[in-house]
C-alpha positions in Angstrom: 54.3 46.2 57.3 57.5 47.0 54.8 60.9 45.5 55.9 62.0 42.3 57.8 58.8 40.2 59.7 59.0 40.5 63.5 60.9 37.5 64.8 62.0 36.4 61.8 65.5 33.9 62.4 68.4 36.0 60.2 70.8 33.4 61.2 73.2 31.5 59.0 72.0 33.9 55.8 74.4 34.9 53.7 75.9 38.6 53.7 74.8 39.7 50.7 70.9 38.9 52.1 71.8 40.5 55.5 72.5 43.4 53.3 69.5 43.2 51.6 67.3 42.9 54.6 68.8 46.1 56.0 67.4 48.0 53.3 64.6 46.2 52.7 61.9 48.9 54.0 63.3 52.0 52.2 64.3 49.8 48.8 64.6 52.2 45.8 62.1 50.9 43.2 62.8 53.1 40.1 59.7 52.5 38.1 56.8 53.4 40.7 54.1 54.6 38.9 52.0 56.8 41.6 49.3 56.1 43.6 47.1 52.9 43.2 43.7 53.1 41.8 40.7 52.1 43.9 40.0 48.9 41.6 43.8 47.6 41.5 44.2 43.8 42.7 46.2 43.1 45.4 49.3 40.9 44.1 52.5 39.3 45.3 55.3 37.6 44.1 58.0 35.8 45.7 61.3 36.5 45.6 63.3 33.4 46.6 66.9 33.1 47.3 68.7 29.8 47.6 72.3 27.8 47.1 72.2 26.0 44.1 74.7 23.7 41.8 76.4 27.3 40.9 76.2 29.3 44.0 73.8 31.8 44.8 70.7 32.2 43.0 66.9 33.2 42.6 64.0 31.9 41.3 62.7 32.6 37.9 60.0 31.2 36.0 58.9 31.8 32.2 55.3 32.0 31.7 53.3 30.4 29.2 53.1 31.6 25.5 49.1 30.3 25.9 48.5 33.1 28.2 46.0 35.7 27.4 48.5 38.4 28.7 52.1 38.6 29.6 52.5 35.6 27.1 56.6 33.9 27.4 57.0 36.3 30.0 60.3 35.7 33.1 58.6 36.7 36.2 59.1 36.0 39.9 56.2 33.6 40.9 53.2 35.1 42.1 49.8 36.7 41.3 46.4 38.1 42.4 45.4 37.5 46.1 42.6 35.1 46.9 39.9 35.6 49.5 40.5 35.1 53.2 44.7 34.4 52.8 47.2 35.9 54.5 48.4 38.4 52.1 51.4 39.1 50.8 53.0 36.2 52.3 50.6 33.4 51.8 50.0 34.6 48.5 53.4 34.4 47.4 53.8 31.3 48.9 50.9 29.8 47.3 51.6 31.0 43.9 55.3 29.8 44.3 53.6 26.2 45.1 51.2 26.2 42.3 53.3 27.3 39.7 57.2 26.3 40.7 56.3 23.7 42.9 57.7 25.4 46.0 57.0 23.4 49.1 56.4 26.6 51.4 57.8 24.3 54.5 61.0 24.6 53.0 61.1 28.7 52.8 62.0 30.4 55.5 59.9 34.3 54.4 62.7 37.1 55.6 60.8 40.6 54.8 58.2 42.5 52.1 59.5 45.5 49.8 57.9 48.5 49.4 54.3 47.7 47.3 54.4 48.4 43.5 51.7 49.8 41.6 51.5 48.6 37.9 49.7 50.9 36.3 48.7 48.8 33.1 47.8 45.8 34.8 46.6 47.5 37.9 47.6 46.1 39.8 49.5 46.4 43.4 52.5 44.0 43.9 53.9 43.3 47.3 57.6 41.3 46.5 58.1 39.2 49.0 62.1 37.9 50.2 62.6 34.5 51.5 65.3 32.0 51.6 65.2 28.4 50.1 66.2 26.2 53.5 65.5 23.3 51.8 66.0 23.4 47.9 64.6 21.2 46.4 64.0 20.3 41.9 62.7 23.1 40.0 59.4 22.3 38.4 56.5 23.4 36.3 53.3 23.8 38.4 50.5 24.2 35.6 52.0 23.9 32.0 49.1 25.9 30.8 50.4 28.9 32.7 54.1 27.7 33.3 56.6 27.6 30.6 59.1 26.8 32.2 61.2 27.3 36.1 65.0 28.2 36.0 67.4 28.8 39.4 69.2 31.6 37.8 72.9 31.8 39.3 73.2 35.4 40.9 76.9 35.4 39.0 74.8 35.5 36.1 73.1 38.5 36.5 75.6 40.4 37.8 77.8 39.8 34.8 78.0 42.7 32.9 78.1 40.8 29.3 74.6 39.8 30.4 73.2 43.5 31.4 71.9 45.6 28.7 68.9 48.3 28.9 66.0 48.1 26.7 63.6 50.3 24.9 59.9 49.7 23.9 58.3 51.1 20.7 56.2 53.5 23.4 59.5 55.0 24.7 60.3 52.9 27.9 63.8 52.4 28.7 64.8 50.0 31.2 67.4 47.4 32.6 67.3 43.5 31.4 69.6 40.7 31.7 70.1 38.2 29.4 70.2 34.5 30.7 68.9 31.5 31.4 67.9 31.8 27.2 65.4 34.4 28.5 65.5 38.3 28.0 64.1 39.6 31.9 62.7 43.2 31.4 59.9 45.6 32.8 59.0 45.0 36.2 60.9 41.7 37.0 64.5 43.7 35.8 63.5 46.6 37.6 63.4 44.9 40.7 66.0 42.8 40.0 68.3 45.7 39.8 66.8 47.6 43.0 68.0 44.1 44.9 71.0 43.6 43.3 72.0 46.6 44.3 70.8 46.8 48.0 72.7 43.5 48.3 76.0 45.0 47.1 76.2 42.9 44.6 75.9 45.1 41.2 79.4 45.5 39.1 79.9 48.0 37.3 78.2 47.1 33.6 77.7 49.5 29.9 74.2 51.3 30.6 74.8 52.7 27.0 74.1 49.6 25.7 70.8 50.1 24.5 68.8 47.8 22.3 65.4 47.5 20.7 62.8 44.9 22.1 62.2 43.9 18.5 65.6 42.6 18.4 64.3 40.0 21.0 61.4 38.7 18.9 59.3 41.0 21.5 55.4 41.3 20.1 54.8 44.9 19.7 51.6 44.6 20.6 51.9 42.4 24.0 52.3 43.5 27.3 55.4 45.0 28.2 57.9 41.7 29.1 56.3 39.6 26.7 58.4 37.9 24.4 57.8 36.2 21.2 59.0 33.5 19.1 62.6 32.1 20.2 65.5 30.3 19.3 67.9 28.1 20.7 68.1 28.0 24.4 71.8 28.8 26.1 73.6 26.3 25.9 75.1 27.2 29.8 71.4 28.2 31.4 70.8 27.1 35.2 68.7 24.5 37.0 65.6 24.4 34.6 62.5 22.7 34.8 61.0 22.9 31.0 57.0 22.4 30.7 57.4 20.9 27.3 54.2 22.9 26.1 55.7 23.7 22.9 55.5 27.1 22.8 57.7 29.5 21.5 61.4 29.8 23.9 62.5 32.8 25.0 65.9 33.8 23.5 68.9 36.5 24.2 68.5 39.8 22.7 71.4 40.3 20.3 73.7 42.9 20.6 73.8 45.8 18.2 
């Protein structure tokens, strides 16, 4: 089922999440890629909103530059379904646990979006909305996957000095924001900007602005949203929890 659970308690949410829930069944993801194959794994990620020390904001972690794939890559926490769970939202919930150190009892789960295929991953992603009831400390679940967990302020990604598109080396163009010393691209942007902009919240911001990936230290070999070696971190980023792995930091792509 796609929109907001059955008996779910909408009270006391903010407006722009009231928003978001009314559109949350028909959401318009721009970069559906067709129908899932037979063999794609059954995902979910968690997209969880909360008041932190600078207003609104949503979690965002940074995964490890060890990984195998998607190496430095922001994401919303999740992954691959296990056996038996209550899929999407136990698997988002779990994933948010294991990797953010979400304690699920404090998350009150508000709706599901529209299903995603990701065609180079294959795999089928279910983004799940909740609210943070009872915030608690970012932190980094399992530094071998976890680089690091940042509340990123909603302000910050709707400021238009921090939205930019991007293009790969294959031809991809899409949106990213710039904070929280991370460049957020692919499939975490794209639906970053899908619920940015069900939740009214989008200002208006210079879609000609256009730059390389390389300019971002991106690998041109990884996986789209991976990021390579990095600079210093913003000096002004959110709530972060840093696994202190040392791998390489993510870093703003500079303009052109």
């Amino acid at each position: 089922m796609t929109g907001v659970l059955p008996g779910v308690d909408t009270s006391g949410l903010p407006d722009y999440l009231q928003r978001l829930l009314v559109s949350s069944a028909d959401l318009p993801l721009r970069h559906r890629m067709g129908g899932a194959t037979d063999t794609a794994r059954r995902s979910a990620v968690l997209v969880l909103f909360g008041e932190g020390p600078r207003g609104a904001d949503v979690l965002l972690i940074e995964k490890s530059a060890r990984l195998r794939t998607h190496a430095g890559q922001p994401a919303f926490p999740g992954g691959g379904a296990d056996p038996g769970e209550d899929y999407p939202v136990g698997t988002a919930l779990r994933e948010a646990q294991e990797e953010a150190g979400v304690d699920p009892d404090g998350v009150r789960v508000l709706a599901t979006l529209p299903e995603l295929f990701l065609g180079p991953s294959d795999n089928l992603v279910v983004p799940v909305v909740a609210w943070w009831d009872d915030p608690a400390d970012v932190t980094v679940g399992d530094p071998l996957e976890v680089a690091r967990v940042a509340r990123v302020p909603l302000a910050d990604l709707t400021d238009p000095a921090n939205r930019f598109r991007v293009r790969h080396r294959l031809g991809y163009v899409g949106p990213a924001f710039g904070v929280a010393g991370m460049v957020v691209w692919g499939f975490t942007a794209g639906l970053l900007d899908a619920i940015l902009d069900a939740a009214g919240l989008t200002r208006p911001w210079d879609a000609r602005d256009v730059r390389p990936l390389e300019a971002a230290g991106v690998r041109p070999a990884a996986a789209p949203g991976s990021l390579g070696e990095g600079g210093a971190e913003d000096a002004a980023a959110p709530t972060v929890a840093d696994g202190g792995t040392g791998g390489p930091a993510a870093r703003t792509v500079p303009r052109r």
